[in-house]
C-alpha positions as CSV (number, residue, x, y, z in Angstrom):
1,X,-18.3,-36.6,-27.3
2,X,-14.4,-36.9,-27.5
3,X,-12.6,-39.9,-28.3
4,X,-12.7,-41.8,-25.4
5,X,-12.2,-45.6,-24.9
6,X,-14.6,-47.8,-24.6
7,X,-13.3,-48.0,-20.6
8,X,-14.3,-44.7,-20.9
9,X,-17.7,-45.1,-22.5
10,X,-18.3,-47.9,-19.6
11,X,-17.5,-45.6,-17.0
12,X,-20.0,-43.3,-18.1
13,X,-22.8,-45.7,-18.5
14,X,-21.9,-46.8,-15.1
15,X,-21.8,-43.6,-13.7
16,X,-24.6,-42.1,-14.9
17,X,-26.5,-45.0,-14.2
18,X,-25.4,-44.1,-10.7
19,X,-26.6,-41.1,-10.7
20,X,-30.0,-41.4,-11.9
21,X,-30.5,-44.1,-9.9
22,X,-29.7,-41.6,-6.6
23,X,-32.4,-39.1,-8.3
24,X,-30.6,-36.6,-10.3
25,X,-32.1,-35.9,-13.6
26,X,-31.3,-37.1,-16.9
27,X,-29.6,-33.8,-17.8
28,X,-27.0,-33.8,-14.3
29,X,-26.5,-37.4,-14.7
30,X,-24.8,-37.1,-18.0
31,X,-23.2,-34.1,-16.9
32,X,-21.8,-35.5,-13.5
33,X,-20.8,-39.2,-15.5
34,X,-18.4,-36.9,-18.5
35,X,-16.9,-35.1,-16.2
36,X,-16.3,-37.8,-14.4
37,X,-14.8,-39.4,-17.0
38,X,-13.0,-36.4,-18.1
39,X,-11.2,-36.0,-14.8
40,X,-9.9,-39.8,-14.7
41,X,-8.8,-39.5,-18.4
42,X,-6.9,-35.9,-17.5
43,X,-5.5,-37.6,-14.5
44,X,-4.3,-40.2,-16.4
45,X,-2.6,-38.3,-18.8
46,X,-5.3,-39.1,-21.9
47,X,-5.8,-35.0,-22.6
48,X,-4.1,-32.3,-24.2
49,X,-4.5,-30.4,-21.1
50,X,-3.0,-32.4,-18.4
51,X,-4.7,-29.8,-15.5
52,X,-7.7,-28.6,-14.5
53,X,-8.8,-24.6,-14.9
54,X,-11.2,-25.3,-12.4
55,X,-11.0,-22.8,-9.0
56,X,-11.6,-25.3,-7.2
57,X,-15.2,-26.1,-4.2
58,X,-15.6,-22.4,-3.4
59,X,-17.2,-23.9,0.2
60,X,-13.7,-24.9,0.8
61,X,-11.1,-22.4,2.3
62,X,-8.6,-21.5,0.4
63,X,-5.8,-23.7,1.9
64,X,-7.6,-26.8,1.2
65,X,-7.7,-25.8,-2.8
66,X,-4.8,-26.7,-4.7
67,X,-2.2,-24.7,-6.1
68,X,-3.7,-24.8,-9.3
69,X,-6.9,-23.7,-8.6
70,X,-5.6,-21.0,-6.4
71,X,-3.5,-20.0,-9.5
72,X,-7.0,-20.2,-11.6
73,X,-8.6,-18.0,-9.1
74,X,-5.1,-15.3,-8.8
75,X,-5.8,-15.2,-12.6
76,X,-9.7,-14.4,-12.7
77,X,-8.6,-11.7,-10.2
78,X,-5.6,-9.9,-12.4
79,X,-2.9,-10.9,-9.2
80,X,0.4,-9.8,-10.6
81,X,3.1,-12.3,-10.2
82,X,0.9,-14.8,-9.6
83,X,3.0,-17.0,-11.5
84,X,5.8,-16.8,-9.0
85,X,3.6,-17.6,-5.8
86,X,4.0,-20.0,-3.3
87,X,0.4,-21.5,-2.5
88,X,0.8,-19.4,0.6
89,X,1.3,-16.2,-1.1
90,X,-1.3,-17.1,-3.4
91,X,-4.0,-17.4,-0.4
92,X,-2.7,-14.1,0.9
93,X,-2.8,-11.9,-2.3
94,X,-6.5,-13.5,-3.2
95,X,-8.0,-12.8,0.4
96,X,-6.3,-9.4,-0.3
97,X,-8.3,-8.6,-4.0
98,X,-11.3,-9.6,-2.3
């Protein structure tokens, strides 16, 4: 487990408890609860990597993703000059390497 805080560690507890308590199993609870916690301590600024490499709910469309995980997604897909794009022209050169 990485060094979290013991905010962190009751957060976990908390939301695993959650979880399990809503059905999931013992294995997706503890997986939903760290990343979970993860994503508060990367939003907070607690992680070497500041950003998620996520590509983000692929049920959503791609405008509702962020720029981010548009990038992420432009990457798994080889876009050239990806890292130039606009979130628009992100969106348009993905749709078009699909």
């Amino acid at each position: 487990m990485p060094a979290w805080s013991d905010k962190d560690e009751r957060q976990y507890e908390h939301v695993k408890e959650s979880s399990l308590e809503r059905g999931a199993s013992e294995r997706r609870a503890k997986e939903i609860a760290g990343r979970t916690v993860n994503k508060t301590r990367r939003k907070a600024g607690r992680t070497p990597q500041k950003e998620t490499q996520g590509t983000g709910n692929p049920h959503l469309p791609l405008e509702e993703r962020s720029r981010r995980e548009l990038y992420n997604l432009a990457r798994d897909l080889d876009v050239e000059g990806r890292s130039q794009m606009t979130k628009e022209e992100l969106v348009s050169a993905i749709r078009r390497r699909r």
